[in-house]
C-alpha positions as CSV (number, residue, x, y, z in Angstrom):
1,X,43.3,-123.4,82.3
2,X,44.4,-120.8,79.8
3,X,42.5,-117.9,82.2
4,X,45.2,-119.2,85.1
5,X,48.1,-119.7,82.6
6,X,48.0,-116.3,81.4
7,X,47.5,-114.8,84.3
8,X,50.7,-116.7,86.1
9,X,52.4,-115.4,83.1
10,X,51.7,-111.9,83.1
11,X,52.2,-112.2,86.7
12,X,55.5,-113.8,86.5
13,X,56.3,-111.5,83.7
14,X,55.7,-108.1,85.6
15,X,58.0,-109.5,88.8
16,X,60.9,-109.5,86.4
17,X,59.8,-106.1,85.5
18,X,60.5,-105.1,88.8
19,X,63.5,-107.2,90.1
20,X,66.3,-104.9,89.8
21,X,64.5,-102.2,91.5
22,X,64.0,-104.9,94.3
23,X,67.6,-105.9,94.0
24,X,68.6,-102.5,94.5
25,X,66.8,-102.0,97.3
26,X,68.4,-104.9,99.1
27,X,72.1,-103.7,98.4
28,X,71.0,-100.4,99.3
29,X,69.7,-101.8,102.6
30,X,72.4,-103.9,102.9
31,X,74.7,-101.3,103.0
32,X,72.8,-98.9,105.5
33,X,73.2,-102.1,107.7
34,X,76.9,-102.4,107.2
35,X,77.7,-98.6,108.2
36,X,75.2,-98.9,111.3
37,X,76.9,-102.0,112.5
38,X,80.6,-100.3,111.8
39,X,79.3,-97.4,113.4
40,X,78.2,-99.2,116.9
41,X,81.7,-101.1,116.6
42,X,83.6,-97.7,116.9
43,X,81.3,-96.4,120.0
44,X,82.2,-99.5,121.6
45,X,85.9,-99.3,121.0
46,X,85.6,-95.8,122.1
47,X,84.2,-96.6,125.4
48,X,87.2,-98.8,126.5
49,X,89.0,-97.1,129.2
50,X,92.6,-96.7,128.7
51,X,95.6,-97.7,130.5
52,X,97.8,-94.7,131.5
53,X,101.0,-95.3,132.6
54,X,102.3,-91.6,134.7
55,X,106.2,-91.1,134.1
56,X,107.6,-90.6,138.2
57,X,107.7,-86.8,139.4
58,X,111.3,-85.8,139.4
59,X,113.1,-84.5,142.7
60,X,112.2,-81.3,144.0
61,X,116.0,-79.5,142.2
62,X,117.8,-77.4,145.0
63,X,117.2,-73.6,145.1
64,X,120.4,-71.9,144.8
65,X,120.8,-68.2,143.5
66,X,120.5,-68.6,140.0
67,X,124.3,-67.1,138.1
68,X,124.3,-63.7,137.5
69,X,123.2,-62.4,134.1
70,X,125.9,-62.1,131.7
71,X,127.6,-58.4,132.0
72,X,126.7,-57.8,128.2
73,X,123.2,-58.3,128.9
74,X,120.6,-56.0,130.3
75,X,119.2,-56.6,133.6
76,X,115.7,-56.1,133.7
77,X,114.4,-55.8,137.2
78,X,111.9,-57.7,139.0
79,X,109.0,-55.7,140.5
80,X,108.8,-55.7,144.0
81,X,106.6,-57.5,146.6
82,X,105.6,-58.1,150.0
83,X,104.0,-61.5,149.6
84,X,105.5,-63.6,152.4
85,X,106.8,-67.2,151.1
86,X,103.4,-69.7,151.6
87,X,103.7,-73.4,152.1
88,X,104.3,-74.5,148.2
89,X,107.5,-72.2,148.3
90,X,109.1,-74.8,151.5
91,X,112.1,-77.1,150.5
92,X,111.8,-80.9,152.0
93,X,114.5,-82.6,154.1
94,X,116.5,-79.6,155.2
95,X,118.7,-80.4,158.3
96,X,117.4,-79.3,161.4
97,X,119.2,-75.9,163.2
98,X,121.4,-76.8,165.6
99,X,120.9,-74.7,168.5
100,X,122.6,-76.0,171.6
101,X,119.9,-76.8,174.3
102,X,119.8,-73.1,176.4
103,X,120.3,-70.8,174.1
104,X,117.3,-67.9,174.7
105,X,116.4,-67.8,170.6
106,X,112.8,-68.1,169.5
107,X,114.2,-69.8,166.3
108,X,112.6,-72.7,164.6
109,X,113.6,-75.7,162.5
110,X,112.2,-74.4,159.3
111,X,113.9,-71.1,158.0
112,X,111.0,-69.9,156.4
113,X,108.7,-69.6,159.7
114,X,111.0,-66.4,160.5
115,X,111.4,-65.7,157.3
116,X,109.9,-62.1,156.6
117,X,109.8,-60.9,160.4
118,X,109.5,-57.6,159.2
119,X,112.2,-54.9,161.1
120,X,111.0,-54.0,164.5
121,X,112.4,-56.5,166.9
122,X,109.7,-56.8,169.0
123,X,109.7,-53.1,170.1
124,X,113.0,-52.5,169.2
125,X,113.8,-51.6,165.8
126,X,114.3,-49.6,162.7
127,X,111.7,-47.2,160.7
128,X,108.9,-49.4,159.0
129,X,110.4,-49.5,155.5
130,X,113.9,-50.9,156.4
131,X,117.2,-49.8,157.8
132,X,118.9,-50.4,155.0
133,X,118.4,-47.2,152.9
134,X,118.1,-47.0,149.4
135,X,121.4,-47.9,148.3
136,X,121.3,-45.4,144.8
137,X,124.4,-44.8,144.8
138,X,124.3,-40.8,144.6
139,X,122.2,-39.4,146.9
140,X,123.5,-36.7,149.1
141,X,127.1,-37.2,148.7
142,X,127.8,-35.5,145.6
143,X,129.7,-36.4,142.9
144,X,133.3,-36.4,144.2
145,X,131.9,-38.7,146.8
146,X,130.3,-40.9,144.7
147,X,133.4,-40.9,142.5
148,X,135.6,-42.3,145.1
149,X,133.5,-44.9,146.0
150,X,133.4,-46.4,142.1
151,X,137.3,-46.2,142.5
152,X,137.4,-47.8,145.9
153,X,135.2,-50.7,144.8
154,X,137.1,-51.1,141.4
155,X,140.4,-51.3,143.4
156,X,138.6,-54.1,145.3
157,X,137.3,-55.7,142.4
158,X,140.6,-56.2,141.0
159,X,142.0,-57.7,144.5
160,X,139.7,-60.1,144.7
161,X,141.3,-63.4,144.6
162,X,140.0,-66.1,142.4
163,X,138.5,-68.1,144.7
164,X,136.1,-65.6,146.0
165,X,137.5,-64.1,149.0
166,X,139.9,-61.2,150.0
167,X,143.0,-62.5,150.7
168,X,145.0,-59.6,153.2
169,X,148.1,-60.3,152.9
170,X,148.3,-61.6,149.3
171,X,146.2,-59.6,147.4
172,X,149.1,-58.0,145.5
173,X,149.3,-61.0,143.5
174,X,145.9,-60.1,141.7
175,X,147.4,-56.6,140.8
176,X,146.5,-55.4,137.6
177,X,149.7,-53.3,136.3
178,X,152.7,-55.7,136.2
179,X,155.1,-53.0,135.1
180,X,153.9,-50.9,138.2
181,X,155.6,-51.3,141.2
182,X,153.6,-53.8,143.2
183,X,150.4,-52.9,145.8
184,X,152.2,-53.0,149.5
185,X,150.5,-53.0,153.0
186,X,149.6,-56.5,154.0
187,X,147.4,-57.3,156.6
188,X,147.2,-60.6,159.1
189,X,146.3,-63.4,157.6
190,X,143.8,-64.0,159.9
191,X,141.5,-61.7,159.0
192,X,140.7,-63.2,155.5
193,X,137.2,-63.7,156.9
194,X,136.2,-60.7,158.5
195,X,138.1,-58.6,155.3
196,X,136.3,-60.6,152.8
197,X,132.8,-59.6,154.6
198,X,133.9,-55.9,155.0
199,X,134.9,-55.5,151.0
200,X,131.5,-57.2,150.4
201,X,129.5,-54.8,152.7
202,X,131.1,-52.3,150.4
203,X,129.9,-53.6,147.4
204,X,126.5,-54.2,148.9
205,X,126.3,-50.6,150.3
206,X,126.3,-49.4,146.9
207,X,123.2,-51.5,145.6
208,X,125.5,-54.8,143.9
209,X,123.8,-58.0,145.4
210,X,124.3,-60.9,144.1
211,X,122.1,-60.7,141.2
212,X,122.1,-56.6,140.2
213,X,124.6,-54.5,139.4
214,X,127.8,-54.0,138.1
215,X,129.7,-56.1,140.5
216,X,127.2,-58.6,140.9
217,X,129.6,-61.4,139.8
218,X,132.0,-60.4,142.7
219,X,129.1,-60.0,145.1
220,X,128.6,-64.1,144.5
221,X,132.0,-65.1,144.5
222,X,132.4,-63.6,147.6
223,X,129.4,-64.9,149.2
224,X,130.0,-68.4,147.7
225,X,133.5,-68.2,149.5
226,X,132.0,-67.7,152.8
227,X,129.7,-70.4,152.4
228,X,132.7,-72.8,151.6
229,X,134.3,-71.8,154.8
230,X,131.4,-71.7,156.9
231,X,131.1,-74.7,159.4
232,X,128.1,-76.6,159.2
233,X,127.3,-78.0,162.3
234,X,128.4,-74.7,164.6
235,X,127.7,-72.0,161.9
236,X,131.1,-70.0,162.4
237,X,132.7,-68.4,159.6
238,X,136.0,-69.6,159.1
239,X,138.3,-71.3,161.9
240,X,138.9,-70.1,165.1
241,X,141.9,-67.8,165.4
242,X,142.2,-66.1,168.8
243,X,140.9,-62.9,168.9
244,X,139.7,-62.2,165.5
245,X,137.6,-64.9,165.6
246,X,134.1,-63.4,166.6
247,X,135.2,-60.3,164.9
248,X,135.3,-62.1,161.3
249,X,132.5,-64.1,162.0
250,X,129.9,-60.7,163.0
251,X,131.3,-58.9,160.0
252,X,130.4,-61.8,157.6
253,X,127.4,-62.4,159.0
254,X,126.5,-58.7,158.6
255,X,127.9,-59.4,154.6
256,X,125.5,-62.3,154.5
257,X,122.5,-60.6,155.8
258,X,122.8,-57.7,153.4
259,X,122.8,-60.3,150.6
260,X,120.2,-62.1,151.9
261,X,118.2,-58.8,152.4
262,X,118.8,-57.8,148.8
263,X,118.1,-61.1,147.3
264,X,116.1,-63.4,149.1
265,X,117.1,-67.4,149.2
266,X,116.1,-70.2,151.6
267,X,119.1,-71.9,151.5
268,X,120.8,-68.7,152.1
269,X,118.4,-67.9,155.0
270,X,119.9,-71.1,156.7
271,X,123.3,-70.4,156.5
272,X,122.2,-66.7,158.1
273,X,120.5,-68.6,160.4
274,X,123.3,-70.6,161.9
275,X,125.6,-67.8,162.0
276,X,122.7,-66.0,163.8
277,X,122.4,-68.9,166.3
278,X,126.2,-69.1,167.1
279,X,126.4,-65.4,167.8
280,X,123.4,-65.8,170.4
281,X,124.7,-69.1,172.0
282,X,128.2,-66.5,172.6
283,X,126.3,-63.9,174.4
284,X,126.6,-63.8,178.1
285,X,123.6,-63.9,179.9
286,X,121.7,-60.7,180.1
287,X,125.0,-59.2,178.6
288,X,127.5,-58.8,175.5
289,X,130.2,-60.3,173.8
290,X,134.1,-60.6,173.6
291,X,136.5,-63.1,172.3
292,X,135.0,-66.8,173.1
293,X,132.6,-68.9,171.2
294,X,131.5,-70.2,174.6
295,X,130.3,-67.4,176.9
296,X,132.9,-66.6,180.1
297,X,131.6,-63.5,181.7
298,X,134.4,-60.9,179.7
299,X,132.5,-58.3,177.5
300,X,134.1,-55.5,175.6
301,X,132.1,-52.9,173.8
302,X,134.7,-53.0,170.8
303,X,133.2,-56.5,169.4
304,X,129.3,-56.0,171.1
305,X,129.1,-53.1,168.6
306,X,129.8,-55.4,165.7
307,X,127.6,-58.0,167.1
308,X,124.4,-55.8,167.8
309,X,124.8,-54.8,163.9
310,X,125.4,-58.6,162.8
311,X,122.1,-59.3,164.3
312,X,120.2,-56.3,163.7
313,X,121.0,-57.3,159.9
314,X,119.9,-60.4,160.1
315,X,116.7,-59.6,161.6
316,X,116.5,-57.0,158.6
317,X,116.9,-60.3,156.7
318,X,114.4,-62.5,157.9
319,X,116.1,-64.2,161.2
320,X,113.7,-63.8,164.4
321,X,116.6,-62.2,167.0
322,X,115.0,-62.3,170.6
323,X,114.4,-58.3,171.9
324,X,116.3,-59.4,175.2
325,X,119.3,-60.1,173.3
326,X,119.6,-56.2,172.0
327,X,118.7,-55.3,175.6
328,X,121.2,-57.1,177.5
329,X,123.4,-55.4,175.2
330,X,122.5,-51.9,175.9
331,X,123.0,-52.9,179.4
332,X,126.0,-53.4,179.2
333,X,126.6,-50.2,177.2
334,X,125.1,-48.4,180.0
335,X,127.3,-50.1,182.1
336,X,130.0,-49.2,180.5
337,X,129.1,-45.3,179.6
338,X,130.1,-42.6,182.0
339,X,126.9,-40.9,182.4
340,X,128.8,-37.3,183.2
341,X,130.6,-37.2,180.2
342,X,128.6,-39.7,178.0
343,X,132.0,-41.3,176.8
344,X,131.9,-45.2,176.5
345,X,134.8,-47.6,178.0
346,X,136.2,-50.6,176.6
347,X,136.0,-52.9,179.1
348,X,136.0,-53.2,183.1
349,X,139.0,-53.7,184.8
350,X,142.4,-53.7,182.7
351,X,139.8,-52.0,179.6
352,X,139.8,-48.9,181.4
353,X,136.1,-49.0,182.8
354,X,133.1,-47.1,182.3
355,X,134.5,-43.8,180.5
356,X,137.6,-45.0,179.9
357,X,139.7,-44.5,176.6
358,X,139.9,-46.8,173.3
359,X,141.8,-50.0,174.0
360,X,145.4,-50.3,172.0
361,X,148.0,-52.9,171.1
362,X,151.2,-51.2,173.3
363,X,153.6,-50.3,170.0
364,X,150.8,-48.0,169.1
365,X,150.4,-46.5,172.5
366,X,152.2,-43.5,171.4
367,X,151.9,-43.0,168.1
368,X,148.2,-43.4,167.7
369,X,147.0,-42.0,171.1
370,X,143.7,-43.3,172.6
371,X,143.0,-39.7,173.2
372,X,142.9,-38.8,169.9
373,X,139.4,-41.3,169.6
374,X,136.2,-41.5,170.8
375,X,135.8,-44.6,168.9
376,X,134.1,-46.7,171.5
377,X,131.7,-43.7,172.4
378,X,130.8,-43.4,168.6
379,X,129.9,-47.6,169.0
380,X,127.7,-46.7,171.3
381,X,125.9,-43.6,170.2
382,X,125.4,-45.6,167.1
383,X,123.9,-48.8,168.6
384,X,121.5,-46.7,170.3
385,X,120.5,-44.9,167.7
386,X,119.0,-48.2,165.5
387,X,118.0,-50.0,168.9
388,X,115.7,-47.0,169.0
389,X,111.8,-48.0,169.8
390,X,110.9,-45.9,166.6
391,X,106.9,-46.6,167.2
392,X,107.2,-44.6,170.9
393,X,110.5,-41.9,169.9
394,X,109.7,-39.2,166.7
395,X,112.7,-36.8,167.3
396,X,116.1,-37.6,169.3
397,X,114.7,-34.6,172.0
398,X,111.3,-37.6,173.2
399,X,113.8,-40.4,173.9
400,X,114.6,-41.6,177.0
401,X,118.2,-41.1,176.9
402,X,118.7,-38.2,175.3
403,X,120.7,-36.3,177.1
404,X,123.3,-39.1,177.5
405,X,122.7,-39.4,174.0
406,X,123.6,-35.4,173.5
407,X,126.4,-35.6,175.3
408,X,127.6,-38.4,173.2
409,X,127.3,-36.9,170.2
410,X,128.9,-33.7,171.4
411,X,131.9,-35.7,172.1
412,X,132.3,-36.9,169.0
413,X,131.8,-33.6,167.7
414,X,134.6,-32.0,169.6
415,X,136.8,-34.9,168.2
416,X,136.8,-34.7,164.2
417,X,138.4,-36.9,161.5
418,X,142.2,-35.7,160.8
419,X,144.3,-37.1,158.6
420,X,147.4,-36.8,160.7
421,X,149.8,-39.2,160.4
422,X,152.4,-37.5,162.4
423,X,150.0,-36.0,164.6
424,X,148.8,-39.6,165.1
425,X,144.7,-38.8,164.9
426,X,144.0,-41.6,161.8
427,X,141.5,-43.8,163.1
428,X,139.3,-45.5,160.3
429,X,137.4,-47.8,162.6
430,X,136.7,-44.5,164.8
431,X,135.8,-42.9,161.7
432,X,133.6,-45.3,160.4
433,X,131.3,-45.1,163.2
434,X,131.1,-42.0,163.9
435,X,130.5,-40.8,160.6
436,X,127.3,-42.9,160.6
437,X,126.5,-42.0,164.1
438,X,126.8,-38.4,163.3
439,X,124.7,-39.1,159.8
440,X,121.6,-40.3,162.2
441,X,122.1,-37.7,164.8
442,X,121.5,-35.1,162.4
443,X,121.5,-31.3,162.6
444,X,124.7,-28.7,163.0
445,X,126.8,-31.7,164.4
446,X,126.3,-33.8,160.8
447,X,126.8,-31.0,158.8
448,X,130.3,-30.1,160.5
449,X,131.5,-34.0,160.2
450,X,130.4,-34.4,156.6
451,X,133.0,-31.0,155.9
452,X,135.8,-33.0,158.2
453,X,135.6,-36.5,157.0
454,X,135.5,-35.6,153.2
455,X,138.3,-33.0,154.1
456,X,140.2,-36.4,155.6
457,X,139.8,-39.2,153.4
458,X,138.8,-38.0,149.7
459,X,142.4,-36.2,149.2
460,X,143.9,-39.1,150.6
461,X,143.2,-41.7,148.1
462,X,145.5,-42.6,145.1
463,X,144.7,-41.5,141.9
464,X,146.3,-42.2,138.7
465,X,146.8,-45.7,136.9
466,X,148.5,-48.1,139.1
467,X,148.3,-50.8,141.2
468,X,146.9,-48.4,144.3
469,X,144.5,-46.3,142.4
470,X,141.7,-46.4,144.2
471,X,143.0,-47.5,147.4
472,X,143.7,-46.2,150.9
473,X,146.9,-46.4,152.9
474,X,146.2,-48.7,156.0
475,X,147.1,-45.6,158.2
476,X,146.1,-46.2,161.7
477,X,145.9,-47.8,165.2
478,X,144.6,-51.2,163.5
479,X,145.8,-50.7,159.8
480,X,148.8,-53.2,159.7
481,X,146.7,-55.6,161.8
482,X,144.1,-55.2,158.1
483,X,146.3,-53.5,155.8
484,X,145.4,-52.3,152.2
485,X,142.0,-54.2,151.7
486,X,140.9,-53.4,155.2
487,X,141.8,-49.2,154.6
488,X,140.5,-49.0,151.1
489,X,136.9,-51.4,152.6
490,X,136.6,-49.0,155.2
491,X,136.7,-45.9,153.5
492,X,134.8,-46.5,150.7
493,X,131.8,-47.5,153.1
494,X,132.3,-44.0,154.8
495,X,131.7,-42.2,152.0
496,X,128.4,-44.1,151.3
497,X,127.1,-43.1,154.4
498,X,124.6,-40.8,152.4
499,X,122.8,-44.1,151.2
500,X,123.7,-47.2,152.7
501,X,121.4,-47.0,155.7
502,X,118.2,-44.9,156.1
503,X,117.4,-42.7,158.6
504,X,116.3,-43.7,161.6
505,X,113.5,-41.2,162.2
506,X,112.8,-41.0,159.2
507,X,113.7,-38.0,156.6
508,X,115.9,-35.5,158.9
């Protein structure tokens, strides 16, 4: 009994020896336990999927030319590209083109199918960079050139009226010298339209679009304006106002195109696109155009000059113009071209016929004789010179019609710019064409008109600080019909002939 009683002692004895190690070794386990447990309650939290809740998309924002850059601010130039607009870059819910049911245009619904076309129509075209030059500002003129221009546009820059547009027979309220004696020469007041697109073409022709350049803030005033007055169902520019009607609306479209050219926008490209549509639905068949929105059968080559280059532009632009459009109107320049002498009528019947002389309004029968002009031959020479298939003709000698086209051009020759207001030779709009006509012809005949037409207009503009320096008097057949802004629009896009448009065959 005292064997078993010691040894229950000694054994009981040598467990409490060793209890707190025991002891310790159950907290320590304990606590391993505890962390593994913690441990698989996290993983299990973290595999609960959460519930996101996604914010809506907002609505696709309306693409408009964003404002031009301050005028303190560099502009730092985009690098160009050819990439064509892909699917992404298409704006929903635009409203559909109306097109009435026979008009002969390929265009679609979508203005960005058509949008870069490129600048042959079809056969008929430009040279594969573009018609419309490289707009420097410098090139080829020289400097006292160039210097009239930048006083031309300023003069025009300081007429424009706040809202945007020129206003021709108001603008003397935006003049700058109060203590001067006022700016004189109003024009109609129907013309607002087609004056406000010619002082933009002017700005445009010396590289200001609506984003770049000096001007740039004029540029989108004055294509904002023409938005606001464009009708959106038909597409015409302005209201309808007799005679000038078709007239305004092909020189703003031109002044839309080049804006669109220069800086490409979708919304933009719709608005060109309805003005293209109306110009086409006015065509007569297999023909030209003249005074009505709705064809009738008159053509006049006057007007079908301004409409070949409204639509010419806006193919430059991105608007699809059918080829049989620019043919049926060299038909009817053919039509109306003497082929013996090469001069270009007006119109059949009481226009004179093929070969006959300008067109006048009577009180300026006399004073500005239609002899003194080959304005309506210039028109033509100059239509066929950028309807010209440039992938079959190289030199003016391998086209078709080039010894109509010679004679043409020889006409023109013999009949240089004069400033002669007694004499009665001032013809701007005469001048204007031809001087661009004669720039693509080329040769001896280019070089003699580039001595004549500086010799007539540069000495001819005011200088000095007043409220015409800058300007042009409206002297001419048609100058109190567009007064000072249409004078001082037109002259300052003669004398950038030597950029505003490249050369049709390339480098002459």
């Amino acid at each position: 009994m005292e064997h078993h009683s010691h040894d229950f002692h000694e054994a009981l004895a040598e467990q409490l020896r060793r209890a707190p190690y025991l002891i310790a070794s159950m907290v320590l386990h304990a606590g391993v336990a505890l962390v593994i447990a913690g441990f698989l309650l996290l993983k299990a939290e973290e595999t609960v999927t959460p519930i996101i809740v996604m914010t809506p998309q907002p609505p696709t924002p309306q693409i408009e030319d964003p404002p031009p850059p301050h005028p303190d601010k560099p502009i730092v130039q985009p690098e160009p590209t050819d990439i064509p607009l892909t699917q992404t870059d298409v704006i929903a819910d635009l409203p559909p083109t109306d097109l009435s049911p026979d008009t002969n245009a390929n265009l679609t619904d979508s203005p960005f199918d058509n949008f870069m076309s490129g600048s042959n129509v079809a056969g008929i075209g430009g040279p594969p960079g573009g018609s419309m030059g490289n707009r420097s500002g410098g090139g080829g003129g020289g400097g006292e050139t160039e210097a009239a221009v930048q006083a031309g546009l300023r003069w025009l820059r300081d007429h424009q009226s706040p809202d945007g547009f020129w206003d021709s027979d108001e603008f003397m309220y935006q003049d700058k010298h109060p203590d001067n004696a006022p700016s004189t020469d109003p024009g109609s007041p129907s013309n607002d339209v087609g004056l406000t697109g010619l002082a933009l073409l002017a700005f445009l022709g010396n590289n200001h679009s609506t984003q770049s350049g000096e001007y740039r803030q004029q540029v989108a005033d004055g294509i904002a304006w023409l938005k606001s007055v464009q009708n959106p169902r038909s597409g015409l520019y302005g209201e309808e106002v007799g005679n000038a009607t078709l007239y305004n609306h092909a020189i703003a479209t031109m002044a839309v195109g080049e804006a669109q050219y220069m800086v490409r926008n979708p919304l933009r490209a719709r608005e060109l696109q309805k003005a293209t549509s109306l110009i086409l639905n006015a065509q007569n068949p297999y023909n030209a155009w003249r005074y009505t929105l709705d064809p009738n059968g008159d053509n006049d080559s006057s007007i079908t000059g301004w409409m070949i280059f409204a639509l010419k532009t806006a193919d430059e632009a991105g608007v699809q113009v059918p080829k049989d459009t620019f043919r049926g109107a060299l038909e009817f320049l053919n039509a109306m071209t003497d082929r013996g002498t090469g001069r270009t009528g007006y119109a059949m019947g009481d226009g004179g016929g093929p070969g006959g002389r300008p067109s006048r309004i009577k009180i300026y029968l006399e004073r500005f004789p239609p002899a003194q002009s080959e304005a309506l031959t210039a028109v033509s020479l100059l239509c066929r010179e950028f309807l010209t298939d440039t992938n079959e003709v190289r030199h003016w000698k391998d086209h078709e019609n080039y010894e109509l086209l010679r004679k043409q051009a020889d006409l023109i020759a013999a009949c240089p710019p004069v400033w002669d207001e007694e004499g009665g030779t001032c013809d701007m709009y005469y001048w204007y064409y031809a001087t661009f006509a004669m720039n693509q012809w080329g040769g001896s005949h280019w070089k003699k008109w580039k001595k004549a037409i500086e010799a007539a207009v540069l000495p001819h503009q005011h200088q000095g600080e007043d409220n015409f320096t800058g300007s042009w008097d409206p002297v001419g057949p048609w100058g109190e019909d567009g007064g000072r802004v249409y004078s001082t629009a037109i002259c300052t896009l003669i004398l950038e002939v030597y950029y505003r448009y490249a050369q049709v065959l390339g480098a002459r």
